[in-house]
N, C-alpha and C positions, 0 to 999 in steps of 0.2 A: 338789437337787443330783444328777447322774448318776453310773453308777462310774464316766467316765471320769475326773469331777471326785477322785473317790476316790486316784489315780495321782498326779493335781497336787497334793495334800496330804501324801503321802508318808508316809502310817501304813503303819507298817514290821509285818511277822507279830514282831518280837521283842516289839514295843510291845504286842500284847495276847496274845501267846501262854502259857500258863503251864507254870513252868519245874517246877514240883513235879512228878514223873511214876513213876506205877505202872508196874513192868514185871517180866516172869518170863523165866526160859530156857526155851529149848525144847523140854526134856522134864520141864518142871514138871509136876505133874497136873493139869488140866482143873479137877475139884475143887476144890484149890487156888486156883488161880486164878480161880473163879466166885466163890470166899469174897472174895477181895480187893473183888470190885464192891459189896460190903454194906459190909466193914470199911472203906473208901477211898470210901465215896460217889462212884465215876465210873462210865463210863459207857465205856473202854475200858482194855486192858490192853495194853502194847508187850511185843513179844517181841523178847526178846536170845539171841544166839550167844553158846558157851561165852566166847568173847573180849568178849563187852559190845557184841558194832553190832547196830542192830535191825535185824529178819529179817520180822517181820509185826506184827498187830495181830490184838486180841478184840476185839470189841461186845459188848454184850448180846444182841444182836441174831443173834450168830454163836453164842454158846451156844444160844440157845432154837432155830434153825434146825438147828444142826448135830449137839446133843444131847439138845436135849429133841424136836423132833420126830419127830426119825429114832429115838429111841429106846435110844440108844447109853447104856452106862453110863459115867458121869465117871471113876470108878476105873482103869478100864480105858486111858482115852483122855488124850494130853500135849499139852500148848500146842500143838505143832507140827500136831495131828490136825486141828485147829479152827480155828488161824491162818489169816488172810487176808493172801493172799501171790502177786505181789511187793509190798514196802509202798514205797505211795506217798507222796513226801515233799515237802516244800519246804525252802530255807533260811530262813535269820532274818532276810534283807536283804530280801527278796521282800515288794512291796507286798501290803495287803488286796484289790485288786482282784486281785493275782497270785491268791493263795490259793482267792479266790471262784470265778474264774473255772477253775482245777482241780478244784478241790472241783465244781461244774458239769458239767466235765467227765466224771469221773472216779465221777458219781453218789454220791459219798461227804461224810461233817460232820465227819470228825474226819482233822485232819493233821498228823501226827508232823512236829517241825521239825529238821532237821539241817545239824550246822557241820562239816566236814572227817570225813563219815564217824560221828559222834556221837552221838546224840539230846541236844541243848538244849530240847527243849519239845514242848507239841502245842497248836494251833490248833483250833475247834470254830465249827462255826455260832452253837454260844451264845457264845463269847468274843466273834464279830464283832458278834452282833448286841448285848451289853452294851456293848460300848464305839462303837457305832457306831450307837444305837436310829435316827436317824433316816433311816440307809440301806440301808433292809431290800429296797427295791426289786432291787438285784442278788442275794438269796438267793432271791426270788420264782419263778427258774428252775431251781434247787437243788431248792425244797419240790415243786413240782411234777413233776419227775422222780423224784423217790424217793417220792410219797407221793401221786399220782393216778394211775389207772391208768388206760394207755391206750386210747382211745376215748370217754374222760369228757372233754367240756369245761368247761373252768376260764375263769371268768369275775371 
């Protein structure tokens, strides 16, 4: 099956998006919020403006770059220091191949879902690929951009 086939079946981002979502304001502390990735088992944090609309996103991957390697103390530093920003999003109506193919885009696995301004959920490379094990062929250009480096051939 190819994505395009992915589109003619109409697997919706709400269908596998999960609606439980970790999120801080944006002058939580850094600290703080790296605790949540232990206590919350995930693997991103949404940030919210005093009013509740998200504003960015943490990875893992943005703590270890942004304060462990640079050397910066957590105490010191607020969700917003560390945020990845502007956050890109989808809505909940937007096919899987929609998602895929930003996520592609956009070099990114994790995508905040939003209905009228809101956060309803986030979307991840691993939701698509759990509930879609046997069409990992359209993420194949995902892994490769984020995690081969250029000059290497992928075979």
């Amino acid at each position: 099956m190819s994505t395009s086939n992915l589109q003619s079946i109409a697997i919706r981002v709400s269908d596998v998006m999960t609606s439980e979502l970790v999120c801080v304001r944006e002058n939580d502390s850094i600290l703080e919020t790296a605790s949540l990735f232990l206590k919350r088992s995930v693997g991103s944090v949404l940030i919210v403006s005093g009013a509740g609309l998200p504003v960015g996103i943490i990875t893992k991957g943005d703590i270890l770059r942004e304060v462990v390697m640079n050397r910066r103390d957590p105490d010191l530093l607020r969700a917003c220091d560390v945020m990845s920003q502007p956050l890109i999003t989808i809505g909940p109506n937007a096919t899987l191949e929609e998602a895929s193919k930003l996520m592609i885009e956009r070099k990114i696995s994790k995508l905040p879902v939003v209905k009228e301004r809101r956060l309803v959920g986030i979307i991840t490379t691993t939701d698509i690929i759990r509930t879609h094990p046997i069409e990992l062929s359209y993420l194949e250009e995902l892994i490769r951009a984020r995690f081969v480096p250029r000059g290497i051939r992928y075979y």
